[in-house]
MOPAC internal coordinates of N, CA, C and O (Angstrom, degrees):
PM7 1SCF
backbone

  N    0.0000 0     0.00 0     0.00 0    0    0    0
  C    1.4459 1     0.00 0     0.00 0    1    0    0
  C    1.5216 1   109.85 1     0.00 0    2    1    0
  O    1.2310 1   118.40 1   -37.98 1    3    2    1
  N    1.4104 1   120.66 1   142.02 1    3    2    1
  C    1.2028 1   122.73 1  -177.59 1    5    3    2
  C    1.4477 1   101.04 1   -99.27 1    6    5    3
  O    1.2310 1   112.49 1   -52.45 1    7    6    5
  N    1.6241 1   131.78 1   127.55 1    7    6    5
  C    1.5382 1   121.87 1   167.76 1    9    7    6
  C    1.6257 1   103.67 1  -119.15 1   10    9    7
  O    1.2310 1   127.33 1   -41.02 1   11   10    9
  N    1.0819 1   103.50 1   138.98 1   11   10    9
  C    1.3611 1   138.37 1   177.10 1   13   11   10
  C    1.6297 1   114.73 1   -86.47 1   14   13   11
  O    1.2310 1   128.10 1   -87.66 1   15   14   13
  N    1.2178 1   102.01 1    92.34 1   15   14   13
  C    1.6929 1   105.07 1  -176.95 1   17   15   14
  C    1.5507 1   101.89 1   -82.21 1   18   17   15
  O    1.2310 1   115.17 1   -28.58 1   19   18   17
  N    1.6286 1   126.77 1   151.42 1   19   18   17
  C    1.3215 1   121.23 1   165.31 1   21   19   18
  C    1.8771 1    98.69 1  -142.56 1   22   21   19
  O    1.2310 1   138.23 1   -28.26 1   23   22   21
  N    1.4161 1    82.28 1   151.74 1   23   22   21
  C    1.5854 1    84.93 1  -168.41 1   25   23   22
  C    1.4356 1   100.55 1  -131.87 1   26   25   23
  O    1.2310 1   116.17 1   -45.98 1   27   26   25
  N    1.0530 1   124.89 1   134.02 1   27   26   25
  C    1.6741 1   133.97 1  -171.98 1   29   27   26
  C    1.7537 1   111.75 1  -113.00 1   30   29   27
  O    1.2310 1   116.46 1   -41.26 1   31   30   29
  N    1.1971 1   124.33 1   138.74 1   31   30   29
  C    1.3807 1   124.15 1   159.85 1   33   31   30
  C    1.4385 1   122.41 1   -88.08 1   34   33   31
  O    1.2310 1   114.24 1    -3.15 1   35   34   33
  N    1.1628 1   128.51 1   176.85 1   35   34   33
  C    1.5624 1   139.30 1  -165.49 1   37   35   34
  C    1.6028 1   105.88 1   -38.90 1   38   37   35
  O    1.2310 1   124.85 1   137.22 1   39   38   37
  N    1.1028 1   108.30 1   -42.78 1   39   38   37
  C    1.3701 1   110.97 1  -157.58 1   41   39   38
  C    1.7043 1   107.39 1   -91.30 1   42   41   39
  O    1.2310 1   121.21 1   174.68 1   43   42   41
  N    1.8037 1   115.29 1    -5.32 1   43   42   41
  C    1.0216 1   113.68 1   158.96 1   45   43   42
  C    1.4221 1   102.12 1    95.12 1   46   45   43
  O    1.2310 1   126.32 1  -171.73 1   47   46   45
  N    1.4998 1   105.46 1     8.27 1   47   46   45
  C    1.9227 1   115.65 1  -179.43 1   49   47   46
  C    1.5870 1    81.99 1   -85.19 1   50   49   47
  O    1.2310 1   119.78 1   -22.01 1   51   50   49
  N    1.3455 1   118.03 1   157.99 1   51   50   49
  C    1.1333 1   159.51 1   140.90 1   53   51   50
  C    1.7096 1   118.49 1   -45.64 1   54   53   51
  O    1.2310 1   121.52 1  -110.50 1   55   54   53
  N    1.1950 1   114.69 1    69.50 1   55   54   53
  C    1.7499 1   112.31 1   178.31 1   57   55   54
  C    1.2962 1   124.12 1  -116.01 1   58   57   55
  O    1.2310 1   118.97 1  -155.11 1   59   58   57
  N    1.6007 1   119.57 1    24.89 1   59   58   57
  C    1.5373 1   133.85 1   145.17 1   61   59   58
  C    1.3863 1   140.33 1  -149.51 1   62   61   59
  O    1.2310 1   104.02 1   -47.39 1   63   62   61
  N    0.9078 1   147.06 1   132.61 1   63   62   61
  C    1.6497 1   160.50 1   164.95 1   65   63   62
  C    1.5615 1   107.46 1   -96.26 1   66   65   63
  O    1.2310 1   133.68 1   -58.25 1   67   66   65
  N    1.5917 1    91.15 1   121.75 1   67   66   65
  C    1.7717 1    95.44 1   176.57 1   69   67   66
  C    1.3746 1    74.84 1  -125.26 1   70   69   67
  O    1.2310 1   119.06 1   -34.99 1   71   70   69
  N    1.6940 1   119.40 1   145.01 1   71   70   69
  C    1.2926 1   132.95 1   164.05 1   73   71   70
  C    1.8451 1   108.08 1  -118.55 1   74   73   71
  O    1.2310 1   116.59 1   -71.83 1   75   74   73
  N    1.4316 1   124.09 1   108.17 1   75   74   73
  C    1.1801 1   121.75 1   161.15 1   77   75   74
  C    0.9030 1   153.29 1  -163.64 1   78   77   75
  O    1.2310 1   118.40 1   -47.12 1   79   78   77
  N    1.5753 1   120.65 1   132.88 1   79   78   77
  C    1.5456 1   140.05 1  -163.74 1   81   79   78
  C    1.5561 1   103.40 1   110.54 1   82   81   79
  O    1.2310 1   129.06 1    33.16 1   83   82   81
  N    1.2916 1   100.15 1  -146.84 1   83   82   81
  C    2.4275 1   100.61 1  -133.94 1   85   83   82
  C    1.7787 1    84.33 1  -134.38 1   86   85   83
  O    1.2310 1   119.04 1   -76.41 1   87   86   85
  N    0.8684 1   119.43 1   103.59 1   87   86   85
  C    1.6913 1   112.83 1   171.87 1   89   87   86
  C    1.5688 1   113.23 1   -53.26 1   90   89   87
  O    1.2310 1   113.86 1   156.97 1   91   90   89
  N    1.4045 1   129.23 1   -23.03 1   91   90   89
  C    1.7026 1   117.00 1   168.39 1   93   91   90
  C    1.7953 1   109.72 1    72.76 1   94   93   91
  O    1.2310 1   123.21 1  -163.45 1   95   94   93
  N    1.3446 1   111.44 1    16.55 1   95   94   93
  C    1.4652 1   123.60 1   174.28 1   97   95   94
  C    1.5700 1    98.71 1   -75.84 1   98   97   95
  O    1.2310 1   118.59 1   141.95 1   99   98   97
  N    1.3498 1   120.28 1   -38.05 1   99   98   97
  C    1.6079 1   101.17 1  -167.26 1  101   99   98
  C    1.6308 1    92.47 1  -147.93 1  102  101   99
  O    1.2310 1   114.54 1    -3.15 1  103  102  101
  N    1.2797 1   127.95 1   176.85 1  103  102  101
  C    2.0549 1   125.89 1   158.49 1  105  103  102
  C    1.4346 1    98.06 1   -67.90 1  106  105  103
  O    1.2310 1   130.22 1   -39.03 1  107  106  105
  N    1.4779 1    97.89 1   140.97 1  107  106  105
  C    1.1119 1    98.70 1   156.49 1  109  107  106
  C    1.6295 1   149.85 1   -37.57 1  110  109  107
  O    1.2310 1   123.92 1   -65.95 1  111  110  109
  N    1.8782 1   110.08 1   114.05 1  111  110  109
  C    1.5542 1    81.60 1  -167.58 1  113  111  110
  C    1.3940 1    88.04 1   127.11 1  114  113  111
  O    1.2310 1   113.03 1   132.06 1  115  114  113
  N    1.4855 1   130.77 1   -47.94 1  115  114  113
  C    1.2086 1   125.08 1  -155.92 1  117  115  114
  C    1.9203 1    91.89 1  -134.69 1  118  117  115
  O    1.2310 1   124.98 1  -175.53 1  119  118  117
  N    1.1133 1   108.03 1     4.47 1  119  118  117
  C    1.4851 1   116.63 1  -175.66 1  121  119  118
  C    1.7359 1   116.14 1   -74.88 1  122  121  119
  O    1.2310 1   116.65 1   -99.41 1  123  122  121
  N    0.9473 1   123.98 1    80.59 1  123  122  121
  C    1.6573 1   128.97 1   175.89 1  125  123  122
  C    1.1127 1   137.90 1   -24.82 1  126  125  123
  O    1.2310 1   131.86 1   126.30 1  127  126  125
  N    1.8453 1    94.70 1   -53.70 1  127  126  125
  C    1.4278 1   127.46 1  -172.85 1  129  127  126
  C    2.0251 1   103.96 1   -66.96 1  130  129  127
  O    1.2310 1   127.67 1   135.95 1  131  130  129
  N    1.6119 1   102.85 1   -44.05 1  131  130  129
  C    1.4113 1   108.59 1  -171.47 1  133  131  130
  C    1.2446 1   101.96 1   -91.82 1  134  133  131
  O    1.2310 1   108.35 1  -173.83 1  135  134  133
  N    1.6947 1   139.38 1     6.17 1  135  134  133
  C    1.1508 1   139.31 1   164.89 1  137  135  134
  C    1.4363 1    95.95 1   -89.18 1  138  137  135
  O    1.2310 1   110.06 1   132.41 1  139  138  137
  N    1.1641 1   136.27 1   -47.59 1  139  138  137
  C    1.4415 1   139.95 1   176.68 1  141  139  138
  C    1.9016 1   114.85 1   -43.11 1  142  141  139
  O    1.2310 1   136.29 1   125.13 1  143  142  141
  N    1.3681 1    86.06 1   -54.87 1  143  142  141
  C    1.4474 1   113.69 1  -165.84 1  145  143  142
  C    2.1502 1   100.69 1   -51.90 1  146  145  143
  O    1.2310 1   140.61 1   107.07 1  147  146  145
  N    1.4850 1    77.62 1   -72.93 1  147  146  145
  C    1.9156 1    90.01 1   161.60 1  149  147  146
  C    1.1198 1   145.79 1   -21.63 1  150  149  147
  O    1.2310 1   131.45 1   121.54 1  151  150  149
  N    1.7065 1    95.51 1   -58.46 1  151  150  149
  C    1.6519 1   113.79 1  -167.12 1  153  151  150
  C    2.2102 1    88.58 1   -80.20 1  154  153  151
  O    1.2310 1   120.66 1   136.64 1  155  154  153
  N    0.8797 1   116.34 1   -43.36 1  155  154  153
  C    1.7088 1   116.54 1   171.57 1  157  155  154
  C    1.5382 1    91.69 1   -58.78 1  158  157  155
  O    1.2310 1    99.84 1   110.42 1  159  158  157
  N    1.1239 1   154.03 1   -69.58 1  159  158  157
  C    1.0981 1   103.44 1  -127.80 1  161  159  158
  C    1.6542 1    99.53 1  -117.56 1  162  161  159
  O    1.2310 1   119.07 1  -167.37 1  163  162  161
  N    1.3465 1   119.38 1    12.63 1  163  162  161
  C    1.5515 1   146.41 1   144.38 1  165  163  162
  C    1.6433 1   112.79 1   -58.01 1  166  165  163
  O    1.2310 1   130.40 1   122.42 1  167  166  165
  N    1.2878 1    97.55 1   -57.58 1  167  166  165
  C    1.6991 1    96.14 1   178.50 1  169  167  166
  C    1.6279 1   114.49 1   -79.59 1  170  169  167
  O    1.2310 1   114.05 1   174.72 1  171  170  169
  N    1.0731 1   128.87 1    -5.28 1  171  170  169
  C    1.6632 1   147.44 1   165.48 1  173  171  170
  C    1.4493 1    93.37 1   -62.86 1  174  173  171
  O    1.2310 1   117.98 1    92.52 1  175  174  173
  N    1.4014 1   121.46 1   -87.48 1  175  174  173
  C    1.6589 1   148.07 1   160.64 1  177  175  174
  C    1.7895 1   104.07 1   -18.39 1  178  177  175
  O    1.2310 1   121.36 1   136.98 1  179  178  177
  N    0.8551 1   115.00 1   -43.02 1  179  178  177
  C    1.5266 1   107.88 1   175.06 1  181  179  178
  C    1.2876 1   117.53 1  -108.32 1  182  181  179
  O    1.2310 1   110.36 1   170.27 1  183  182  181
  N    1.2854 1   135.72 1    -9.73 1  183  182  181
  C    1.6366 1   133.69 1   153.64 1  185  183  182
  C    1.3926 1    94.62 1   -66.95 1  186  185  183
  O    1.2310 1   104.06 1   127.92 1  187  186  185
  N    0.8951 1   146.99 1   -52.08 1  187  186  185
  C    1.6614 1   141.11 1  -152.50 1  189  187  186
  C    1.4263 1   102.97 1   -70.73 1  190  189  187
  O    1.2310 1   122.18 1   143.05 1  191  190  189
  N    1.0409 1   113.43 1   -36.95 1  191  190  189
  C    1.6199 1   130.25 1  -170.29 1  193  191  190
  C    1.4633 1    87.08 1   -64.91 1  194  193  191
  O    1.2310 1   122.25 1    91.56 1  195  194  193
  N    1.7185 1   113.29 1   -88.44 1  195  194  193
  C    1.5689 1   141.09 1  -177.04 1  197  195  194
  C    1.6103 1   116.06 1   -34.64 1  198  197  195
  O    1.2310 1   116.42 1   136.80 1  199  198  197
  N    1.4423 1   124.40 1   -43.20 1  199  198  197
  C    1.2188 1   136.07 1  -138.00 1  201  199  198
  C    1.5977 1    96.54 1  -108.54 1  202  201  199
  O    1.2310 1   130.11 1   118.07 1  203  202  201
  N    1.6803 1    98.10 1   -61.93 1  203  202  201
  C    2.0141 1   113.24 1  -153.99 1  205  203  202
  C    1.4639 1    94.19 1  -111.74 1  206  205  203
  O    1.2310 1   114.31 1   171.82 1  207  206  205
  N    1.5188 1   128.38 1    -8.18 1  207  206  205
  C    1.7101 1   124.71 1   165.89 1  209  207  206
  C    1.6920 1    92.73 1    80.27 1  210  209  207
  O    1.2310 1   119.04 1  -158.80 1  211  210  209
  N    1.0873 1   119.44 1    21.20 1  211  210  209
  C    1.1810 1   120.63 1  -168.65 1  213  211  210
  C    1.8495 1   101.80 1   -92.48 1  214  213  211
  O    1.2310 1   114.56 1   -95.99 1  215  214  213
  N    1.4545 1   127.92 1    84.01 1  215  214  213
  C    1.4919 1   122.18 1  -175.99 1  217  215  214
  C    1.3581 1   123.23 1   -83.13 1  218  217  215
  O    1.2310 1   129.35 1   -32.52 1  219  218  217
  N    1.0247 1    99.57 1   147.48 1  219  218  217
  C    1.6041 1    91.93 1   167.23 1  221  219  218
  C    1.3535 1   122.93 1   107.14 1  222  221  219
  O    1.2310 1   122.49 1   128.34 1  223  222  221
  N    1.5818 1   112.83 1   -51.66 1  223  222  221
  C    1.6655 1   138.19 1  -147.42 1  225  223  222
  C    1.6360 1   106.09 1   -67.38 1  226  225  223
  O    1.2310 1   120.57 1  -167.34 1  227  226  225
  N    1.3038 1   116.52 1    12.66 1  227  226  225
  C    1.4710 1   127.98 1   162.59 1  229  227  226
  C    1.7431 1   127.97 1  -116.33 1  230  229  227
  O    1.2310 1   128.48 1   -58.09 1  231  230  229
  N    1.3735 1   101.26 1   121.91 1  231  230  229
  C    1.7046 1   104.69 1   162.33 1  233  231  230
  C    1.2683 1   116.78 1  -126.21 1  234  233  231
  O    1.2310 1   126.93 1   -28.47 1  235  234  233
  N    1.6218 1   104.27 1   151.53 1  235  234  233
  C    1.9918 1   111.89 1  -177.10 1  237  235  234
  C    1.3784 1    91.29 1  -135.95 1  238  237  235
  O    1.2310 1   142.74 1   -18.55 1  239  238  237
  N    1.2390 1    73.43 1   161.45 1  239  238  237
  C    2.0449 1   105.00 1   155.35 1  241  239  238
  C    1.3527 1   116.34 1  -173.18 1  242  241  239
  O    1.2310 1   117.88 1   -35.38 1  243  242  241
  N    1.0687 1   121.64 1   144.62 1  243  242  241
  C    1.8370 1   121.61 1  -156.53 1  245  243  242
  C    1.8630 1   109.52 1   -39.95 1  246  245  243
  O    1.2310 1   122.94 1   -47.59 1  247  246  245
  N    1.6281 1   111.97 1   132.41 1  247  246  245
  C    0.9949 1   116.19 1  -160.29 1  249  247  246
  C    1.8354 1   126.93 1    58.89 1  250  249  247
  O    1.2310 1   122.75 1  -157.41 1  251  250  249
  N    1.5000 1   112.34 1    22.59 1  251  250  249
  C    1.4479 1    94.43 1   161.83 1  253  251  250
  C    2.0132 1    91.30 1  -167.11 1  254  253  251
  O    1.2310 1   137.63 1   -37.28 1  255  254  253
  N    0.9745 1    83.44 1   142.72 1  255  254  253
  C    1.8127 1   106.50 1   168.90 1  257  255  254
  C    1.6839 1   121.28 1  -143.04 1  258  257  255
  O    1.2310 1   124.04 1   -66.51 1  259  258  257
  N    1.6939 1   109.86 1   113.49 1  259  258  257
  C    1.4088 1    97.05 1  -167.57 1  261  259  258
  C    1.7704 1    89.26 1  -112.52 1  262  261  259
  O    1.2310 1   121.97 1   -31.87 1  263  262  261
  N    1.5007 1   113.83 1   148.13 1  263  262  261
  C    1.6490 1   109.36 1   177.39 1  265  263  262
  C    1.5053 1    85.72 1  -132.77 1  266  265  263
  O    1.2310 1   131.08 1   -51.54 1  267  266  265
  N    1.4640 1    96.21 1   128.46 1  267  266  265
  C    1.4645 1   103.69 1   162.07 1  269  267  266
  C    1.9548 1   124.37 1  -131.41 1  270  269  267
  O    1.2310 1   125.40 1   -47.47 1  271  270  269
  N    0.7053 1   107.23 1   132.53 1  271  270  269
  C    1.7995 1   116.71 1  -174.86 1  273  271  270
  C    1.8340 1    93.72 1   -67.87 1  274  273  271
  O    1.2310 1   117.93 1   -59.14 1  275  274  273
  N    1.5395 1   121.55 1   120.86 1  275  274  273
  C    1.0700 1   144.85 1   132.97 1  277  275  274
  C    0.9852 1   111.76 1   -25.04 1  278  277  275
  O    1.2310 1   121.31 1   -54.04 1  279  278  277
  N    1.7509 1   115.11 1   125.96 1  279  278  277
  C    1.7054 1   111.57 1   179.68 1  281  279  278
  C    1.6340 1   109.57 1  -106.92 1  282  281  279
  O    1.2310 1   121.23 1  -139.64 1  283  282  281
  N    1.5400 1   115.24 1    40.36 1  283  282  281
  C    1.0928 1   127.26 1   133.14 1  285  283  282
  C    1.3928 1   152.93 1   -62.15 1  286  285  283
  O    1.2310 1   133.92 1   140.99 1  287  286  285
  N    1.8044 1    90.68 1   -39.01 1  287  286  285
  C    1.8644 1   106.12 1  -161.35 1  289  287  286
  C    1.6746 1   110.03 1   -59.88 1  290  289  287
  O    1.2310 1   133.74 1     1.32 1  291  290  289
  N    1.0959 1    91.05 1  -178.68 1  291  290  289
  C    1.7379 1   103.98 1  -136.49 1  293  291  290
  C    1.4928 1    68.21 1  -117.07 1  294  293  291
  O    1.2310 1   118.41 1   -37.10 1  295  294  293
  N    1.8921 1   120.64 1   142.90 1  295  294  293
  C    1.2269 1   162.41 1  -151.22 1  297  295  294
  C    1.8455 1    88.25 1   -59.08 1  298  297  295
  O    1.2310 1   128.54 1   107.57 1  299  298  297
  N    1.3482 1   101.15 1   -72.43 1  299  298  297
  C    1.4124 1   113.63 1  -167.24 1  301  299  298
  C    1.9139 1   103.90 1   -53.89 1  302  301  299
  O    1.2310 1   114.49 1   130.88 1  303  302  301
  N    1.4721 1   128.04 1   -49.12 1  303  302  301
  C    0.9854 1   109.14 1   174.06 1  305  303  302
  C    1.2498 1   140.83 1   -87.29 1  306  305  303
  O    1.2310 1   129.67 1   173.13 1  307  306  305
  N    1.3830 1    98.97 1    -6.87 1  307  306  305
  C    2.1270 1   119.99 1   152.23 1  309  307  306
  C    1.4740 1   117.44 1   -46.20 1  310  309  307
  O    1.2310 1   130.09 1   144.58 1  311  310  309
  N    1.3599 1    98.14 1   -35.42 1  311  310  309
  C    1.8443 1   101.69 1  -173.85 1  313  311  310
  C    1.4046 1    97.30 1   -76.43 1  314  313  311
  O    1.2310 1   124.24 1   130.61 1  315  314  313
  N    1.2541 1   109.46 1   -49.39 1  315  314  313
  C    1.7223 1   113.47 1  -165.79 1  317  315  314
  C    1.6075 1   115.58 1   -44.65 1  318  317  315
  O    1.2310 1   139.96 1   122.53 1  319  318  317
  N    1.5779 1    78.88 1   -57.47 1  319  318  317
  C    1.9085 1   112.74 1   174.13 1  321  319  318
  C    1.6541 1   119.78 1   -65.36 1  322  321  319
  O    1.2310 1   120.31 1  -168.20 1  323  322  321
  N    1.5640 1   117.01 1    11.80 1  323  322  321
  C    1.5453 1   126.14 1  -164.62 1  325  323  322
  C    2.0192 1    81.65 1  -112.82 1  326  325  323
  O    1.2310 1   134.81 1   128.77 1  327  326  325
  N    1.3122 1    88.95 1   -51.23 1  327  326  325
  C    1.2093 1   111.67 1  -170.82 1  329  327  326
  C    1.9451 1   103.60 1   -36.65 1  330  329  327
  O    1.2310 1   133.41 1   101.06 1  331  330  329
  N    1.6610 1    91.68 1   -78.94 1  331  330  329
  C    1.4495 1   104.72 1   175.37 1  333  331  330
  C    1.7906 1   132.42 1   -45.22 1  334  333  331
  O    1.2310 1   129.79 1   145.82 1  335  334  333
  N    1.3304 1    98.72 1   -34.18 1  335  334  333
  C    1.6808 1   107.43 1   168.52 1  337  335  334
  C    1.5524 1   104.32 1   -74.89 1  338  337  335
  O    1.2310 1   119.67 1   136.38 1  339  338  337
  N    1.2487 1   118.23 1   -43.62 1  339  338  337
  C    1.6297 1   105.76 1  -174.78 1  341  339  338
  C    1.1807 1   115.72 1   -70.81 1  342  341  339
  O    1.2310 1   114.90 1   138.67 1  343  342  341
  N    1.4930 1   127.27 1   -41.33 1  343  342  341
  C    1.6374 1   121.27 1   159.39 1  345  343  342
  C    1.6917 1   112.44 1   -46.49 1  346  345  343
  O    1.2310 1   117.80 1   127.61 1  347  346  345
  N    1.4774 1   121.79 1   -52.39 1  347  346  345
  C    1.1582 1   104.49 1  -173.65 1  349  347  346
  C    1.6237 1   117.45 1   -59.42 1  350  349  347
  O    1.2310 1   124.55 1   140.15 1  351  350  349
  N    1.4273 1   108.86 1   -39.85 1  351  350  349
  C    1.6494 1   137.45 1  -171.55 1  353  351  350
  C    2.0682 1    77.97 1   -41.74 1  354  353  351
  O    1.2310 1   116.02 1    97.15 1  355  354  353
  N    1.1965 1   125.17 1   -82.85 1  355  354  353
  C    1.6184 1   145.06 1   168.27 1  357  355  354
  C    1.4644 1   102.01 1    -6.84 1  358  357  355
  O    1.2310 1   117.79 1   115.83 1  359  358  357
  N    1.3122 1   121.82 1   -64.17 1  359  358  357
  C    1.3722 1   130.48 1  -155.08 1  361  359  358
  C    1.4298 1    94.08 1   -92.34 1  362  361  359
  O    1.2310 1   105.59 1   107.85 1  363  362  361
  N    0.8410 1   144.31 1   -72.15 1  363  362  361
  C    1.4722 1   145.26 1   159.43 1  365  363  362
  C    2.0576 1   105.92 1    -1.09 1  366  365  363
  O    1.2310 1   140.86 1   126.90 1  367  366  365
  N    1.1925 1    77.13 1   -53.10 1  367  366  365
  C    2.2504 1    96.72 1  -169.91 1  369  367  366
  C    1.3831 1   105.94 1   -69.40 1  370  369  367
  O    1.2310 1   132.29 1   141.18 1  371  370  369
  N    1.5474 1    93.88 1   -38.82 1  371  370  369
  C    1.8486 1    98.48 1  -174.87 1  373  371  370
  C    1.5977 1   109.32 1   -74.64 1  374  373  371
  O    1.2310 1   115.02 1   130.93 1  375  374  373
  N    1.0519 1   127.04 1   -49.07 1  375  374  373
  C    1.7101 1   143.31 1   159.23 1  377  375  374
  C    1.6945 1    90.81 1   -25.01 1  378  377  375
  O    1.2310 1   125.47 1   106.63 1  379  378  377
  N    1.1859 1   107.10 1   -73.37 1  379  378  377
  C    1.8664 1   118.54 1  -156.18 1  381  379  378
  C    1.8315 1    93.68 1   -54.25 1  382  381  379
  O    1.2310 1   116.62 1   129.02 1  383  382  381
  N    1.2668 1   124.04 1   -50.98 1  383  382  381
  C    1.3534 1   133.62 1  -169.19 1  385  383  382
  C    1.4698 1   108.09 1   -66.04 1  386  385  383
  O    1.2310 1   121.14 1   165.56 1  387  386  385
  N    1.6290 1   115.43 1   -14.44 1  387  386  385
  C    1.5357 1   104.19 1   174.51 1  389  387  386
  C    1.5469 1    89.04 1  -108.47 1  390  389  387
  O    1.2310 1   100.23 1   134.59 1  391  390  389
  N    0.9776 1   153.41 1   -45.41 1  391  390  389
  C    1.6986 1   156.38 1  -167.90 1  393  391  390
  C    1.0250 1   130.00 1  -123.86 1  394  393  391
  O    1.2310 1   133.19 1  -111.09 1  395  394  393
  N    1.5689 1    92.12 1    68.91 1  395  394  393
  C    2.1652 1   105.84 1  -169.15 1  397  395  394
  C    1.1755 1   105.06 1   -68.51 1  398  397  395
  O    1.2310 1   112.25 1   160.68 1  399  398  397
  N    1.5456 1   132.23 1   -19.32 1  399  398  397
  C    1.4589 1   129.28 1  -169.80 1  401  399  398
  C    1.1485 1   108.08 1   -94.41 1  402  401  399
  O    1.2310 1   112.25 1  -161.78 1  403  402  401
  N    1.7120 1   132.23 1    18.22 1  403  402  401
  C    1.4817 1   135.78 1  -139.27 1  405  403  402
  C    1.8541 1   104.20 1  -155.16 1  406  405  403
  O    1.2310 1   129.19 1   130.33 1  407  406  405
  N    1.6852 1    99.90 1   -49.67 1  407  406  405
  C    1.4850 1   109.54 1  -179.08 1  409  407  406
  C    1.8107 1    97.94 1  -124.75 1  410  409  407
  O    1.2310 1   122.61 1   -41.21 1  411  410  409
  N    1.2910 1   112.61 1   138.79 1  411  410  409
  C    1.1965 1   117.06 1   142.41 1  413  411  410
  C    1.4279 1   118.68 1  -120.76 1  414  413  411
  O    1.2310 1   107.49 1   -22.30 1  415  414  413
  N    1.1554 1   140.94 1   157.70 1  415  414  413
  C    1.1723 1   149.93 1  -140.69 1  417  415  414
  C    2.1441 1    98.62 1  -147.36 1  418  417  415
  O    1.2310 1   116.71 1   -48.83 1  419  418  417
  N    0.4453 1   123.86 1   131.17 1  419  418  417
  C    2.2399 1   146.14 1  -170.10 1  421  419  418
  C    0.8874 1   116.82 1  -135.55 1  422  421  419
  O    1.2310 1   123.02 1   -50.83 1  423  422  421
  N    1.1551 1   111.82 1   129.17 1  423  422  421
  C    1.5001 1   131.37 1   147.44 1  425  423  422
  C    1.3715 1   140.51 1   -54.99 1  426  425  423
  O    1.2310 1   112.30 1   172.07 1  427  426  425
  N    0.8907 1   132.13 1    -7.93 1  427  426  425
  C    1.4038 1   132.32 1  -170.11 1  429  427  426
  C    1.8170 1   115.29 1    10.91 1  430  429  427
  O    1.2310 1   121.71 1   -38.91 1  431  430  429
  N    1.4854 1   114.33 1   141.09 1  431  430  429
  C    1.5445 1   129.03 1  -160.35 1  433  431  430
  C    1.4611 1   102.38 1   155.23 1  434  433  431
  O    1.2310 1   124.29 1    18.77 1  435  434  433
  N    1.1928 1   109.36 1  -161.23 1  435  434  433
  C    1.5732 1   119.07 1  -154.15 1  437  435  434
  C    2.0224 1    90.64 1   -76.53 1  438  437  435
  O    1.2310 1   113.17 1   168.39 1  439  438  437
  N    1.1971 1   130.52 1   -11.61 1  439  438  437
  C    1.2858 1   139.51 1  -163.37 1  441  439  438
  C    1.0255 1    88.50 1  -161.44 1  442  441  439
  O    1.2310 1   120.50 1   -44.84 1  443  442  441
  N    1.6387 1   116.65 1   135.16 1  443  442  441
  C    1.5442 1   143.41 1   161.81 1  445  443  442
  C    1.5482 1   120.85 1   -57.71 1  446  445  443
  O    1.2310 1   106.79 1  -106.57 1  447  446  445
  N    1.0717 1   142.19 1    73.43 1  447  446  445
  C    1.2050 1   130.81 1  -174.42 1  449  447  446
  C    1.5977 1   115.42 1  -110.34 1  450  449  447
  O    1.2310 1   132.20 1   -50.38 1  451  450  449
  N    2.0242 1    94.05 1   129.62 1  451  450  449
  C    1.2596 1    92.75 1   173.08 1  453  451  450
  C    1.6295 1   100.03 1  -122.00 1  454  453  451
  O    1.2310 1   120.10 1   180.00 1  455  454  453

């Protein structure tokens, strides 16, 4: 199962994605769920870059990708970048709602809740 940690700051914005492990829906290669899983949180990782100038704020290694927003960025590209985590936050949910036995999706806070 692949779970999707998300971690929020004070204000309840969205300022991390931990992605990790292999959902086991198909072999590798032919797996949907972790092609799904990917292309979200790859295309998150490259709007931030493209969109909010935001570089860098992603690392992987087979089975895990964590993106986190810098608690630097500058007003104008926070909005942009609020923008981009809540669509992914969406796509992430929509994935979980077709393949609950495949994605879970978390909260992160004082207790893990998915």
């Amino acid at each position: 199962m692949i779970e999707v940690t998300v971690a929020r700051n004070r204000d309840n914005a969205i300022k991390m994605f931990e992605v990790r492990g292999h959902s086991g829906f198909d072999e590798a290669g032919r797996d949907i769920v972790c092609a799904a899983v990917s292309v979200t949180a790859y295309n998150a990782a490259g709007a931030l870059s493209e969109l909010a100038g935001i570089e860098k704020c992603h690392t992987e290694s087979p089975g895990f990708m964590k993106i986190e927003l810098p608690d630097d960025t500058d007003a104008v590209n926070r909005q942009v970048a609020d923008t981009i985590m809540n669509t992914t936050y969406i796509g992430f949910r929509q994935i979980e709602s077709s393949y609950p036995a495949h994605l879970r999706v978390c909260e992160k806070g004082d207790k893990k809740i998915c």
